[in-house]
C-alpha positions in Angstrom: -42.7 -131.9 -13.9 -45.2 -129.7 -16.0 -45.6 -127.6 -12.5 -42.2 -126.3 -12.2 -42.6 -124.3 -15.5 -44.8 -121.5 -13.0 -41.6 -120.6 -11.8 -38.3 -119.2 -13.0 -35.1 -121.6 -12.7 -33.2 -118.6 -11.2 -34.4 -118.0 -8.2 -35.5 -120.4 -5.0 -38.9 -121.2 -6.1 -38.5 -124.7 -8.8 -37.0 -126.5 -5.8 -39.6 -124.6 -3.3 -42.3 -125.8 -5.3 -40.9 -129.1 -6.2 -40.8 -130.1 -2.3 -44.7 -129.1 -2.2 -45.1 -130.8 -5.5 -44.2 -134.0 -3.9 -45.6 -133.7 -0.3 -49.0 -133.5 -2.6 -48.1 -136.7 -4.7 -47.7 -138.5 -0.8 -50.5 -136.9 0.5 -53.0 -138.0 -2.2 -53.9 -133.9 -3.2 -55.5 -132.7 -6.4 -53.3 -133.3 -10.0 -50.8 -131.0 -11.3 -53.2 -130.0 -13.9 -55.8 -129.0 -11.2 -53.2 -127.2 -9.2 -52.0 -125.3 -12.1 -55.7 -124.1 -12.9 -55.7 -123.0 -9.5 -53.1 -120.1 -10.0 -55.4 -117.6 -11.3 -54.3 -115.0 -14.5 -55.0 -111.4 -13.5 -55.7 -108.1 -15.7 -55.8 -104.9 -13.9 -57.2 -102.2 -16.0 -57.2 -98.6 -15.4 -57.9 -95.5 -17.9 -56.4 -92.7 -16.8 -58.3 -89.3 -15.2 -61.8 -91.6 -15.1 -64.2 -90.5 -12.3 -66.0 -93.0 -10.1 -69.0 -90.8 -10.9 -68.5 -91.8 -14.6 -69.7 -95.6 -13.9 -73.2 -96.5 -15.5 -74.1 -98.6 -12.4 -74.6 -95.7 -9.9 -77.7 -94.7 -12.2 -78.8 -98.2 -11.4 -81.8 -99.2 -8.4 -79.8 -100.5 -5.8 -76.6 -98.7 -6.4 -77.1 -94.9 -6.3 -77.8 -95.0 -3.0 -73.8 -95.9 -2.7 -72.2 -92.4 -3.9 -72.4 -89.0 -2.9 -74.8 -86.8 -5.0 -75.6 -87.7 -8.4 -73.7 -89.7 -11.1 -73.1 -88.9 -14.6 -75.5 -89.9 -17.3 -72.8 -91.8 -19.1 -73.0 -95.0 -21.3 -70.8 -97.6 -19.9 -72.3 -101.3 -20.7 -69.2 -103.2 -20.8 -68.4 -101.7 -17.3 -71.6 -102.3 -16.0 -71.9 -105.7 -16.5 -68.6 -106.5 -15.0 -69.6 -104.2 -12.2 -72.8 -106.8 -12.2 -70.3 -109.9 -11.6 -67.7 -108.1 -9.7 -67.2 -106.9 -5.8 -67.5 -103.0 -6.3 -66.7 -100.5 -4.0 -68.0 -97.1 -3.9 -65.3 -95.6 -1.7 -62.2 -96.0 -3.6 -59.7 -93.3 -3.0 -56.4 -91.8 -5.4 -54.8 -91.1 -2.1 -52.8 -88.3 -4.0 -54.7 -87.7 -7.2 -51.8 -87.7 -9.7 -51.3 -89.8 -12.6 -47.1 -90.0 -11.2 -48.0 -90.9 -7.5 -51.0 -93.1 -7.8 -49.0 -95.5 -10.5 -46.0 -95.4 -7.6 -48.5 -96.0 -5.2 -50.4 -98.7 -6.8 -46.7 -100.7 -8.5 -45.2 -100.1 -4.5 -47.7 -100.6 -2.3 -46.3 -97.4 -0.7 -46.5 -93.8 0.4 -45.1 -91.2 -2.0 -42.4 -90.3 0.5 -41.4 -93.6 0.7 -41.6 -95.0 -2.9 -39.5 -92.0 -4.7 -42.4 -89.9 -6.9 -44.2 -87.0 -4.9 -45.3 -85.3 -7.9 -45.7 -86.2 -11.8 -42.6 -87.5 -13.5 -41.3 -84.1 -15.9 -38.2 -83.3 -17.0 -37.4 -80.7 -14.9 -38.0 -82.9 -11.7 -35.6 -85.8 -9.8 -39.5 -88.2 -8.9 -38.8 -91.6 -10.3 -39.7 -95.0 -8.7 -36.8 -96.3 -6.8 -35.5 -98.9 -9.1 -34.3 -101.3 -6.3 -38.2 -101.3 -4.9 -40.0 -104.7 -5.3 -42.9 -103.8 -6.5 -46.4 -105.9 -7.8 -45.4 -106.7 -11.3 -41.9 -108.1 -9.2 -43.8 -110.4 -7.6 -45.7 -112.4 -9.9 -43.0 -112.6 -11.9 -40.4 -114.3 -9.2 -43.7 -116.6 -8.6 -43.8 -117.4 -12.1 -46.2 -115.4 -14.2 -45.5 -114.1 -17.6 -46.1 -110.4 -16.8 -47.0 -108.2 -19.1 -47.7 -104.2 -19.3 -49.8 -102.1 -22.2 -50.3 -98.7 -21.6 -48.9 -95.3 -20.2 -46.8 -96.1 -17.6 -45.0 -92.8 -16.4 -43.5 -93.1 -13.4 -39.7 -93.3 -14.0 -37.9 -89.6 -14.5 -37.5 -88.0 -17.4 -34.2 -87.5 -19.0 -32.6 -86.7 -22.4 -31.5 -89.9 -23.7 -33.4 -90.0 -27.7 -32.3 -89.1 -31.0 -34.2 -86.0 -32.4 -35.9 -89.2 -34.1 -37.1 -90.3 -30.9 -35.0 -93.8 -30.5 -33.7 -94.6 -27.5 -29.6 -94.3 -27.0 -29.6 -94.3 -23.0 -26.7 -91.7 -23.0 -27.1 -87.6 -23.2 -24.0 -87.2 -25.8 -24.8 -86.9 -29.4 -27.0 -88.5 -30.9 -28.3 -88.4 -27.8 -29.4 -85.6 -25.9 -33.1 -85.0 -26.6 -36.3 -85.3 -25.0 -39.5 -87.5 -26.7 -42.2 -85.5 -24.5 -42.3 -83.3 -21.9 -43.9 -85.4 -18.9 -44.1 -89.5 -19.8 -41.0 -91.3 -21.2 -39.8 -94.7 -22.6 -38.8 -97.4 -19.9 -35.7 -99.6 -21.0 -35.0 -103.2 -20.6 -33.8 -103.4 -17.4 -34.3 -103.4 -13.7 -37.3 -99.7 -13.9 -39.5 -102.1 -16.0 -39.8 -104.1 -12.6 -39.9 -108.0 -13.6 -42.6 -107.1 -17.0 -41.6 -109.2 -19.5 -43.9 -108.3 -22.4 -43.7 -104.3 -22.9 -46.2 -102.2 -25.3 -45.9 -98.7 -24.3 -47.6 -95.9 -25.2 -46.5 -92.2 -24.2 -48.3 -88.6 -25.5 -52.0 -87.3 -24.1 -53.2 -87.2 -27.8 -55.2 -90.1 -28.2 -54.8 -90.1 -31.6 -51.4 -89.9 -32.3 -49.6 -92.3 -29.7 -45.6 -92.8 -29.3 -45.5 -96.3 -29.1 -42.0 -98.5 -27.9 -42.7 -102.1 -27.6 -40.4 -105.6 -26.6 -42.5 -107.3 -29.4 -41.3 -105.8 -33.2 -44.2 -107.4 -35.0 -46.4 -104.7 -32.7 -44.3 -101.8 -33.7 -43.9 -103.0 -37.0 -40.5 -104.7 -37.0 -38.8 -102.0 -34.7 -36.5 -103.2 -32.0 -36.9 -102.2 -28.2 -36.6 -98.6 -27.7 -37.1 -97.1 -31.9 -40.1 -95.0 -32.0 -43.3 -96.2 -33.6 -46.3 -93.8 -34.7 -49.7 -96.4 -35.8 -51.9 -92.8 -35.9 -54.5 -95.1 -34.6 -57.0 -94.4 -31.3 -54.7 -95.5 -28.4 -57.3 -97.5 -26.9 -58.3 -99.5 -29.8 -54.4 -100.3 -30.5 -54.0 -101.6 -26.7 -56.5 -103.6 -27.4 -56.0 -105.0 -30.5 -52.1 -105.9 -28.9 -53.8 -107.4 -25.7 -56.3 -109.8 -27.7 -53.6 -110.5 -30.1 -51.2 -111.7 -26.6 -54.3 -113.5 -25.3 -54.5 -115.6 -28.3 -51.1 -115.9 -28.4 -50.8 -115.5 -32.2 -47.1 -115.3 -32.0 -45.8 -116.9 -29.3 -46.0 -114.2 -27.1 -46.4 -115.9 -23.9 -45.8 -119.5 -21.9 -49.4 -120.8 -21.7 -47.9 -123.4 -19.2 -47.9 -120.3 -17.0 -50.6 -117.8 -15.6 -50.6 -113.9 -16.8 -50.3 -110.8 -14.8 -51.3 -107.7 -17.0 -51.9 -104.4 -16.5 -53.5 -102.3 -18.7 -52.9 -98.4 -18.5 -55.8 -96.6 -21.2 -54.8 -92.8 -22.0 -58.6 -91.8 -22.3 -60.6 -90.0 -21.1 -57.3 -88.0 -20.0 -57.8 -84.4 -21.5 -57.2 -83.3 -24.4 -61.0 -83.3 -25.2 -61.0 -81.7 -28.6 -63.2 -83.3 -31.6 -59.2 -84.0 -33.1 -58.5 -86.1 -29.3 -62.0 -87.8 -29.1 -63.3 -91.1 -30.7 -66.6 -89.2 -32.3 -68.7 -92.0 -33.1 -69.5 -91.8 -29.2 -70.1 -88.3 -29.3 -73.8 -88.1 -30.5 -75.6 -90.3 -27.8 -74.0 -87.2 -25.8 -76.3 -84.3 -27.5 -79.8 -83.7 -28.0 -80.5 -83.7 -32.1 -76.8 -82.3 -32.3 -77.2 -79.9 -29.5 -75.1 -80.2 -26.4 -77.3 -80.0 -22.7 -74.8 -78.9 -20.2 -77.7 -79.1 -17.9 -78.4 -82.7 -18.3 -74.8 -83.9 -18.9 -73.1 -81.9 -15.7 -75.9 -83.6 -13.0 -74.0 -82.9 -9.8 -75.4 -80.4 -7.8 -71.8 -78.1 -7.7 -70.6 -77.9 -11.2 -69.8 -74.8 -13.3 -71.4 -74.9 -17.0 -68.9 -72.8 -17.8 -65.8 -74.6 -16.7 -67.2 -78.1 -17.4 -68.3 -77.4 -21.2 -66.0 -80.1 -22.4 -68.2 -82.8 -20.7 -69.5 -84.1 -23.9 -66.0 -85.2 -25.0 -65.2 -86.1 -21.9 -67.9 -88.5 -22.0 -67.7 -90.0 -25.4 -64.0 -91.2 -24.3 -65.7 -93.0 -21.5 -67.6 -94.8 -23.5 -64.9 -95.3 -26.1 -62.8 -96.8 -23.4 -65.7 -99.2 -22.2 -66.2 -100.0 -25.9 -62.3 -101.5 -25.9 -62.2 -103.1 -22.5 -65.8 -104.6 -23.3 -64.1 -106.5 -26.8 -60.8 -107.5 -24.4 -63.4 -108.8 -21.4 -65.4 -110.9 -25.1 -62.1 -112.2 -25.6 -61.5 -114.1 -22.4 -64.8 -115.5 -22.1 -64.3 -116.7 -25.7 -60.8 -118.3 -25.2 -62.4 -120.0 -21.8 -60.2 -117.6 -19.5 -62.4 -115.9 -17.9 -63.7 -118.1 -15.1 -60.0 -118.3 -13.4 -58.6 -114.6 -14.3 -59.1 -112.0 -11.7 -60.6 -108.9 -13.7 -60.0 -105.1 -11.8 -60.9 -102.0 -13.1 -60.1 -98.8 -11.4 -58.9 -95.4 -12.3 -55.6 -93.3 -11.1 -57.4 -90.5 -10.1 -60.7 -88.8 -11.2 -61.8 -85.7 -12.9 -63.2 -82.3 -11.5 -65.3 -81.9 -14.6 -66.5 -78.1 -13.7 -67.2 -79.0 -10.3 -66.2 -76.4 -8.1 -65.3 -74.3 -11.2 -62.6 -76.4 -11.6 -60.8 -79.1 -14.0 -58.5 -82.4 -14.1 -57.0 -83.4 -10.6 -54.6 -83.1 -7.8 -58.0 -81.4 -5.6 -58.9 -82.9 -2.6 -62.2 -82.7 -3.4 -64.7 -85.9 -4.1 -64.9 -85.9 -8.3 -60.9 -86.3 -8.1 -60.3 -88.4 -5.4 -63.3 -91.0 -5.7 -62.3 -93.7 -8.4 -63.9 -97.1 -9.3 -62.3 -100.0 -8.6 -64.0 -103.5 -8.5 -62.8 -106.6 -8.8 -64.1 -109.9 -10.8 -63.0 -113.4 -10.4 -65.5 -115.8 -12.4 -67.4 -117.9 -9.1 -65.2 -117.6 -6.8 -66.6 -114.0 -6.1 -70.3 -112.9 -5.5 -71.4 -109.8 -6.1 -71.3 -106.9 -3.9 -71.4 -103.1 -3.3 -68.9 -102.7 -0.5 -68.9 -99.1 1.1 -65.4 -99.5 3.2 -62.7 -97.7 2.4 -60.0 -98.9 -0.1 -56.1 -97.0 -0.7 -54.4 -97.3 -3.6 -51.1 -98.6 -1.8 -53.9 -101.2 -0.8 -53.5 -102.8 -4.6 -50.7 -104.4 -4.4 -50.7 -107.1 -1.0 -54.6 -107.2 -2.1 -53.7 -108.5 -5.2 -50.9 -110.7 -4.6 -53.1 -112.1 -2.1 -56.1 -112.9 -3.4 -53.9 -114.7 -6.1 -52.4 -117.1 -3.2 -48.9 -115.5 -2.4 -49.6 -113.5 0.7 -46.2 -115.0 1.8 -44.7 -113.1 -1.0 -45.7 -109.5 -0.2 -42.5 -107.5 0.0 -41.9 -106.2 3.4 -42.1 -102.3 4.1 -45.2 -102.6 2.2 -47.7 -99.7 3.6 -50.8 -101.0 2.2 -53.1 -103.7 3.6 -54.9 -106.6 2.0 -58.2 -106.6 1.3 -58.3 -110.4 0.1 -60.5 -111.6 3.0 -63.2 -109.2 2.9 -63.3 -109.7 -1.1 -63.5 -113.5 -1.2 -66.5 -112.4 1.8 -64.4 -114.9 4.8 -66.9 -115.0 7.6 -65.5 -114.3 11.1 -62.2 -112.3 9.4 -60.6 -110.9 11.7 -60.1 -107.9 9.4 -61.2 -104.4 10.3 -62.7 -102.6 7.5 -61.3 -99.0 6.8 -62.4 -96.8 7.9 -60.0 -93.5 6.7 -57.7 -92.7 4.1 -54.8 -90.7 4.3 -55.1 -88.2 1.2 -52.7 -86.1 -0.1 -51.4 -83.2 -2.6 -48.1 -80.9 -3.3 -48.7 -78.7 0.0 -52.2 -80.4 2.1 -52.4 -83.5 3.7 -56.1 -85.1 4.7 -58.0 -87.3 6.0 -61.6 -89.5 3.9 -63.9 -91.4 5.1 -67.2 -91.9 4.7 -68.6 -89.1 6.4 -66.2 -86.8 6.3 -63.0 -84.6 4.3 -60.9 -83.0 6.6 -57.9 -81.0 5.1 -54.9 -79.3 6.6 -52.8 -77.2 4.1 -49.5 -75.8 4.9 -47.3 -73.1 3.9 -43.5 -72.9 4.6 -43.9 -75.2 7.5 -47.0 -74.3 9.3 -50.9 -74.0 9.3 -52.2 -72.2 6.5 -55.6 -73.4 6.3 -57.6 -76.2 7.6 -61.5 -77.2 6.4 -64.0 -79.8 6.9 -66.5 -80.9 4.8 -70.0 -83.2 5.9 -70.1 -85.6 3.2 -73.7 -86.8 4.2 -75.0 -84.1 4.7 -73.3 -82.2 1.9 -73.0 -84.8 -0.9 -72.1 -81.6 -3.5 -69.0 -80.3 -1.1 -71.2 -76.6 -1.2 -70.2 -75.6 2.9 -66.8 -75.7 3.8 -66.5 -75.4 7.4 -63.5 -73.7 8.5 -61.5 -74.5 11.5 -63.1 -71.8 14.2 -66.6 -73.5 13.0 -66.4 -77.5 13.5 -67.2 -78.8 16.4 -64.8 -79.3 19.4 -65.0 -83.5 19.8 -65.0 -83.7 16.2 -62.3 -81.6 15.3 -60.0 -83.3 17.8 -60.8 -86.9 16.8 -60.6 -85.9 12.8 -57.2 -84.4 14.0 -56.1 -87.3 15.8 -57.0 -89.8 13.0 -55.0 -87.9 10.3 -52.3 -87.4 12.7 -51.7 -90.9 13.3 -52.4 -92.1 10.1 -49.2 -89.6 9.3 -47.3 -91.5 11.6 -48.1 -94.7 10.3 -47.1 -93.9 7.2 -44.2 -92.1 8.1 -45.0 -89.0 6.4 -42.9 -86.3 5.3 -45.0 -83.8 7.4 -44.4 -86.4 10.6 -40.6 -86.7 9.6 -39.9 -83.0 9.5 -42.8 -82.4 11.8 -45.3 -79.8 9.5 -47.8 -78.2 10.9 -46.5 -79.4 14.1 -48.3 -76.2 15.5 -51.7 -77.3 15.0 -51.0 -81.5 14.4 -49.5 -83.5 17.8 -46.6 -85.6 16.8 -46.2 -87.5 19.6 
C-alpha cells in the first residue's frame, strides 16, 4: 500500500497507519492518492538578524497601521506578495534575541533553561541543544517526511574536532584538535542533526565565502559528509540553487511518495555589511544618484545616523535575500507544489540598526525583538494581519499541528499552537496572547502590545527595572523608571511576568532572582 511509504518501517507508525488505512477502505473515505495529497510539504525560511521593520508590506495602506512607528523603505517584492497570500502577524517576538537561543527555541518548542543553549554556541561555552530532546525536524520525520535542512544551523557546542584542513575527525587527538570558526560548527550524522535527513550546511558570517559540509557530495562537489567545501559563491544564491535543485529532485534526492519538511536558515542580512559581504547589484536602489540619505533610509523616529551608517548594506542584503527566496517560492508554483506546501517566513531575531545608538541584537528593545513571521498555505489560508502575540517556542506544536499531527507534539513542550486561530476556526476555544516572556544574559521581560516591561538583575537582585508605552511611544524615546509607573499597572505588569516565569519554569523562578522585588509564590 502506496500510503505506508509516509512512514518509516522502524518505528510504530506503518502498522498505525495501516489500521486507519483500512477502517477508510470500510468506511467508504477519500483514495490513498487523495489522502496522501492531504499531508501538506512545509518550508520554513528564516534569514538571520532580519527586522520585522524590514518587510515592504508595512509601507503598504492597510498595514502600517499594524507596527509601531515607521518601517523601513526597503525593497522586498517577493516577500510582499507572500505576505499578500499569507496570515501575517505584526507581533512576532525573538523571546531572547540570539541567533543560539531562538534556533533552540524554535527546533524545541522550549525555554532556554530547559532546552540546553542560554547564550550563543562559542567555543569557550558548554550551550548545546540537548541531544536526547525531540525536537520539530524529529517529528516529521517519525511521521514520515523526508526532512531536510540548508542553512546556518548553530546550535550544537563548539569543540575541536577538524583537521587544520577543516574535515571533520570527531576526536581532539591529532589530526584532530582544531577549530573551523569561532562561533557556528559542523553537525555530524548522528542523533544533534535531530531526524534531518538531507544536510547542506553552511557556517562563517561572510556571505561571500561560506564553509559548506553537505550529506549530498554532488553539492559539495564530490566530498563526503564532514570534508570542507569553499563554492566562493553568495550564500544565499548557493542555498538556493541546492533547494531548487532538491525540489526538482535532479538526483534523487528525495522520496516524492512522501511530503518535505525544510527549513531554510539564510546568513544575510547578518552583519558583516561591507561592499566585500554585500550582493551590490542591490545597493544602488539604496542611494540617491550614488549618494547615500541616512535621513531617508533610517525612518524611525529613534535612530543614530551615526551608529546606523551601514543601513545601506544592510538593506541591499534584504533585498538580495528576497531576490533568492522569491526564485525558490517561482519554483514551487512551477513544479505544482505550492497549493499544498505550507510556506513560513520569519526571522531569529532583528536588528537595532542605529536605533537607540545601538547595533545587532540581544536588546530588549522593539527593532531586535519584533521579527516577521507569516505563514502561507495555498487556499486553505486567507489572508490576514493578525496583531496577537506569537513566541518562538510557539513554532514548533503550531507547525506540527497545522500539518495534522497534534497527537504527535512531544510532551514538555512550552510553546502553544497557534493552528486554530491560523486556519481562522470560528468559536476556538483558544485565547489569543496576550504577553511574551522576553529575555537576555542578565534581564527578563515581559511584551505585549501595549507595553515592554524589564527587570534586570545583578548578582541575584534588582538592579534595574523600566517600562516603556508602546502606543504612546512607538520610537521607545521615555523610559519610565520604576518610582514613575503607575501603582495598578506596575503590579499587574509584575504579576504577568512573574507568572509567566513560573510557567516556564525559569531559571530566575528556580533559583528565585530578584525574589526581592518579583513574588514567587
Amino acid at each position: 500500500m502506496e500510503f505506508i511509504k509516509l512512514t518509516r518501517s522502524k518505528n510504530r507508525w506503518p502498522f498505525i497507519f495501516l489500521l486507519v488505512l483500512m477502517a477508510c477502505q470500510l468506511s467508504g473515505c477519500s483514495s490513498q492518492a487523495d489522502q496522501k495529497e492531504e499531508a501538506p510539504n512545509i518550508i520554513f525560511i528564516f534569514p538571520d538578524q532580519f527586522r520585522n521593520f524590514s518587510l515592504g508590506i508595512w509601507s503598504a495602506p492597510g498595514y502600517d497601521e499594524y507596527i509601531q512607528g515607521k518601517p523601513d523603505p526597503v525593497v522586498t517584492p517577493a516577500l510582499d506578495r507572500l505576505a499578500s497570500e499569507s496570515v501575517v502577524f505584526s507581533n512576532a517576538v525573538s523571546n531572547f534575541p540570539l541567533c543560539s537561543p531562538y534556533r533552540a527555541m524554535m527546533m524545541s518548542g522550549r525555554y532556554p533553561d530547559h532546552n540546553g543553549v542560554t547564550a550563543n554556541c562559542h567555543k569557550d561555552r558548554e550551550v548545546s541543544l540537548k541531544t536526547d530532546m525531540v525536537c520539530m525536524t524529529d517529528v516529521f520525520a517519525e511521521v514520515g517526511y523526508d526532512v531536510s535542512y540548508f542553512g546556518k544551523v548553530h546550535w550544537l557546542r563548539n569543540d575541536p574536532l577538524f583537521t587544520q584542513e577543516g574535515t571533520y575527525t570527531g576526536s581532539t587527538e591529532a589530526p584532530g584538535g582544531h577549530y573551523i570558526n569561532s562561533y557556528d560548527t559542523y553537525i555530524p550524522a548522528g542523533p544533534d542533526r535531530h531526524g534531518i535527513d538531507y544536510f547542506v550546511q553552511m557556517i562563517k558570517d561572510d556571505h561571500f565565502n561560506p564553509m559548506v559540509y553537505s550529506s549530498d557530495p554532488k553539492v559539495v562537489e564530490g566530498k563526503e559528509d564532514g570534508e570542507l567545501y569553499m563554492p566562493k559563491r553568495f550564500s544565499a544564491e548557493f542555498e538556493a540553487e541546492k533547494i531548487i535543485d532538491y525540489l526538482e529532485n535532479t538526483h534523487q534526492q528525495r522520496d516524492t511518495e512522501k511530503p518535505f519538511f525544510m527549513i531554510w536558515s539564510l546568513n544575510p542580512p547578518h552583519n558583516p555589511w561591507t561592499p566585500e559581504s554585500t550582493k551590490m547589484e542591490y545597493y544602488d536602489q539604496y542611494t540617491e544618484e550614488g549618494s547615500v540619505n541616512l535621513d531617508h533610509l533610517l525612518a524611525r523616529g529613534n535612530s543614530d545616523d551615526s551608529v546606523g551608517n551601514y543601513a545601506p548594506y544592510y538593506f541591499a542584503n534584504v533585498s538580495a535575500v528576497d531576490h533568492y527566496i522569491g526564485l525558490v517560492l517561482d519554483k514551487l508554483e512551477e513544479l505544482e507544489l505550492s497549493d499544498n506546501t505550507i510556506i513560513v517566513f520569519s526571522s531569529d531575531h532583528g536588528e537595532m540598526l542605529g536605533s537607540h545608538g545601538k547595533q545587532g541584537k540581544l536588546v530588549l528593545e522593539s527593532e531586535s525583538l519584533n521579527i516577521p513571521f507569516m505563514v502561507k498555505w495555498g487556499k486553505k489560508l486567507k489572508h490576514k494581519v493578525e496583531d496577537y502575540i506569537v513566541s518562538v517556542p510557539d513554532v514548533l506544536p503550531t507547525l506540527v499541528s497545522l500539518a495534522g499531527f497534534e497527537g504527535e507534539i512531544p510532551s514538555g513542550v512550552q510553546g502553544a499552537s497557534h493552528a486554530e486561530l491560523i486556519r481562522g476556526k470560528e468559536n476556538s476555544p483558544l485565547a489569543k496572547p496576550s504577553s511574551a516572556l522576553i529575555m537576555n544574559y542578565d534581564s527578563r521581560g515581559l511584551y505585549t502590545k501595549k507595553h515592554t516591561f524589564v527587570v534586570s538583575e545583578k548578582k541575584g537582585y534588582v538592579n534595574e527595572v523600566y517600562c516603556y508605552d508602546n502606543i504612546k511611544d512607538p520610537y521607545q524615546l521615555n523610559r519610565i523608571a520604576l518610582k514613575d509607573m503607575d501603582n495598578s499597572l506596575r503590579e499587574d505588569l509584575k504579576s504577568q511576568l512573574t507568572q509567566l516565569l513560573i510557567k516556564t519554569d525559569d531559571r530566575w523562578y528556580q533559583e528565585g532572582v530578584c525574589s526581592d522585588f518579583l513574588t514567587y509564590n
